[in-house]
C-alpha angles and dihedrals in degrees: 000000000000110000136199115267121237114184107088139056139268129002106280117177123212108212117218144191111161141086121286087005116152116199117213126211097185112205124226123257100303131131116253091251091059097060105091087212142338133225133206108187106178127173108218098181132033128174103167100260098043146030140194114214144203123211120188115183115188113193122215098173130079116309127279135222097190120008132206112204106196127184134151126232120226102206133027102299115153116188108217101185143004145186134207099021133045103253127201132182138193126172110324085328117102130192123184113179132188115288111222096271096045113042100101106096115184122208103273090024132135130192120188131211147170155214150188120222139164123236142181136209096350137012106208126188122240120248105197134051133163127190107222093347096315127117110248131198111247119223138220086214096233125116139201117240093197085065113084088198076065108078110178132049106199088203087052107115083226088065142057110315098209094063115107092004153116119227120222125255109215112219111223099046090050089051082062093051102048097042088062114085112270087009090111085077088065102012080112102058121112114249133176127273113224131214103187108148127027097258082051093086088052101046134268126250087336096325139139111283126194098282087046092054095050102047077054087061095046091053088045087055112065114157086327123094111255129211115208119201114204119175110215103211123157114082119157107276091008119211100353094191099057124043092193086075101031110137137216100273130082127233090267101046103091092124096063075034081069103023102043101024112034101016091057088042090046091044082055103046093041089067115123096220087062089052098106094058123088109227124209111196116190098209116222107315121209090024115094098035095060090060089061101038108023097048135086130000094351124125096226081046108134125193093240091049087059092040087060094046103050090040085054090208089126093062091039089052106052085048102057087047088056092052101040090044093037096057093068102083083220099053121096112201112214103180109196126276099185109215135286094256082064104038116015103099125099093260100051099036109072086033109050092051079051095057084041087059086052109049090041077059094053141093092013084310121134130183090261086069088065120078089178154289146290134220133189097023109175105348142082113267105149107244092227131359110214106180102065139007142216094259101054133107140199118215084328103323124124116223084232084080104054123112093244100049090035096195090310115145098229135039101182134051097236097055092050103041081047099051094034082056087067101045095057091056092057087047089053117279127136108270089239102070123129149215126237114186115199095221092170088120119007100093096113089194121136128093094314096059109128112237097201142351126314125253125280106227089112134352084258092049085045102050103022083058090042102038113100091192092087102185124126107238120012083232099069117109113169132099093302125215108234097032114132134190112288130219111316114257115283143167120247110345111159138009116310087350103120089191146326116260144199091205085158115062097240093235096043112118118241092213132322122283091233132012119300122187111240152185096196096080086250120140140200110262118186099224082077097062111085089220100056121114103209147235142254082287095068106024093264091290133141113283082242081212130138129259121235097044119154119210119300121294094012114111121286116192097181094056095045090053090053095043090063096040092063103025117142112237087038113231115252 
């Protein structure tokens, strides 16, 4: 938690206008108690017509039940979203209020939310804020670890690893973006490495393989702290409810799962000469889930899903990860949350913290092995769904209710990485956990945004005109025709989210559009063919995908194009 510093004279304001750049309103000599409330107001992306923008608000006072955050622009910002608040503007004054879920603020409390907005000419950051009518002290965000009033260190390895740090870009993934036409605009952003068979940490067909990516790393430091994004992907009987992702290993082979696959990537990222990099590992996505969600009685059930379940070698295997990777001081576990269109109903969500809790206790594994967890990787949840909520109805109709929610309890991945964040920590888990959202292609912009809410002629009429996410089904998965580039990849922007990530490349396929014969382990699944009308997994609906798609995780042009096209915020 940033605080507000003390120990100089008179409120001074830094104006700024560029990305990532925090203003500082620093407070006279006055003991923390004493400040009514505090504001970091921190802009995280800025392309010289437009901005996105964190607010973080810290109450000293007595506790809230509901909170007002008022400041004034000087210059001709318009905000044009937000999330996380309800945000109203009039003139150069803007207001953003507690949604429903957030409006308890303890004494001592923050709550953090953002917005989008346009700009011309300067962009200016406010200089006054109050909380409920009240001045606040506005805060540079920093701390000082030497200060015991100062709680947390963000460069501390017990914190959030993206703060105060670079990402690497991974160069061979760059080299494909900026040899497509228009790439070169996000051919530098940092992207995940994935290890998803053994000769991956080799190198593939000549490739890169994990040493090389890391003395890239080294060479991308410099004097600078580097984040390193590995993707941990090989489990026995990998994914059992897709084929398009199945691995090399069978459903038994959870010992060559730990010998041949985590012990040589532990051996590597136990080296000395890597221990000045800070090392994200996203810990066996589409695995867990399935066991919750894909067993049993239940109508989406799949052999293999059963198989895994009752052989128990997902959970022994993503606990073996955690305790061989959690063991290296530099190394941040993210096990796999799958997404809110997967586990956000009643029935998975409980469950499925509870099967998280397991698997981080097993194999010699404890929760201290995990830093955190990651949502979205690799699909299409809309960060934030603007144009309705949870909570509204239309002529008596819950939302709930609406084709499209289908009695889930989210519609959006903020509100369910932020709420899934809480309920592992009931089920166990360290209160200082954080969230990680794969926003590498969720951005739904392009031509077919929706500018406002849908009609109310009925709740599908309301939330189908309002929603961004424009699949067809929540349920599709591959490689899906309309989705655009998310936000870009920052550090802490929102409560309990430690970044924003593009774990997935943005141009990498999800799976091929027909069967290709392969030495990789991968299959044909049909939810990658564009024709194809769909299972219990996706309401019997078209797969929504595109056609042309090579196997998972080869190039695919067509995507990429499409990607940028419709990317949210749109690129400049």
């Amino acid at each position: 938690m940033s605080r507000s510093r003390t120990a100089i004279l008179a409120a001074l304001a830094l104006v700024a206008g560029a990305s990532g750049t925090a203003l500082a309103v620093v407070p006279g000599d006055v003991g923390i108690a004493a400040v009514p409330c505090s504001v970091a107001y921190q802009v995280q992306n800025d392309w010289g017509s437009g901005f996105t923008a964190n607010v973080t608000v810290t109450n000293n006072s007595t506790a809230k039940s509901s909170w007002s955050v008022n400041w004034s622009y000087a210059g001709n910002q318009k905000i044009t979203n937000g999330w996380n608040a309800k945000i109203t503007q009039s003139g150069t004054a803007v207001t953003a209020a507690n949604e429903s879920y957030n409006g308890a603020l303890a004494t001592g409390g923050s709550v953090s939310f953002g917005f989008q907005g346009t700009y011309s000419g300067t962009n200016a950051v406010p200089t006054t804020f109050t909380l409920d009518g009240v001045t606040c002290n506005v805060d540079d965000g920093g701390t000082d670890p030497t200060d015991p009033t100062d709680p947390t260190d963000p460069t501390d390895p017990a914190d959030n690893p993206y703060t105060g740090a670079k990402v690497y870009v991974n160069p061979e993934w760059s080299a494909k973006a900026a040899a497509e036409t228009g790439g070169s605009r996000i051919s530098n952003q940092p992207t995940g490495v994935w290890l998803d068979r053994i000769a991956a940490i080799e190198g593939v067909n000549g490739g890169m393989g994990l040493r090389d990516h890391l003395d890239a790393a080294l060479e991308q430091q410099g004097s600078d702290e580097e984040v390193v994004q590995l993707v941990i992907y090989d489990l026995p009987g990998r994914d059992c409810a897709a084929l398009a992702s199945n691995g090399e290993l069978g459903p038994t082979e959870i010992d060559r799962y730990k010998s041949e696959f985590i012990d040589p990537i532990a051996e590597i990222l136990a080296d000395p000469a890597y221990a000045s990099l800070r090392i994200v590992t996203t810990i066996e996505i589409d695995s867990l889930p399935n066991l919750v969600t894909n067993t049993g009685s239940r109508a989406t059930a799949t052999a293999a899903c059963d198989t895994m379940l009752a052989n128990g070698n997902y959970v022994k295997g993503v606990g073996y990860a955690l305790s061989q990777l959690g063991a290296i001081p530099n190394v941040y576990n993210y096990i796999d949350a799958g997404h809110h269109g997967w586990l956000g109903w009643d029935d998975n969500f409980a469950p499925s913290a509870q099967l998280f809790y397991q698997a981080a206790n097993a194999e010699g594994a404890t929760v201290d092995d995990v830093h955190g967890f990651i949502t979205n990787t690799a699909n299409y949840s809309a960060l934030k769904e603007n144009n309705f909520t949870i909570n509204d109805t239309v002529n008596g109709t819950s939302v709930r209710q609406s084709k499209w929610v289908d009695w889930n309890r989210y519609v959006d991945e903020l509100s369910y990485a932020q709420a899934f964040r809480n309920q592992l920590v009931t089920a166990g888990f360290d209160s200082g956990i954080g969230m990680l959202i794969d926003t590498s292609r969720n951005g739904w912009g392009g031509t077919a945004r929706p500018t406002g809410p849908g009609a109310t002629t009925t709740v599908d009429t309301y939330v189908d005109g309002g929603r961004y996410d424009r699949r067809i089904h929540i349920g599709n998965w591959c490689n899906q025709a309309g989705a655009g580039l998310g936000e870009r990849p920052q550090a802490a922007p929102a409560t309990g989210i430690d970044a924003y990530v593009w774990m997935k490349p943005p141009g990498e396929s999800d799976g091929s559009s027909t069967a290709i014969e392969n030495d990789e382990g991968k299959g044909f699944d049909r939810m990658c063919d564009p024709t194809y009308t769909g299972n219990a997994r996706n309401g019997n609906n078209l797969s929504g995908s595109l056609a042309g798609a090579p196997l998972s995780g080869h190039w695919f042009s067509a995507q990429f194009q499409q990607l940028m096209q419709n990317a949210y915020p749109p690129l400049s």
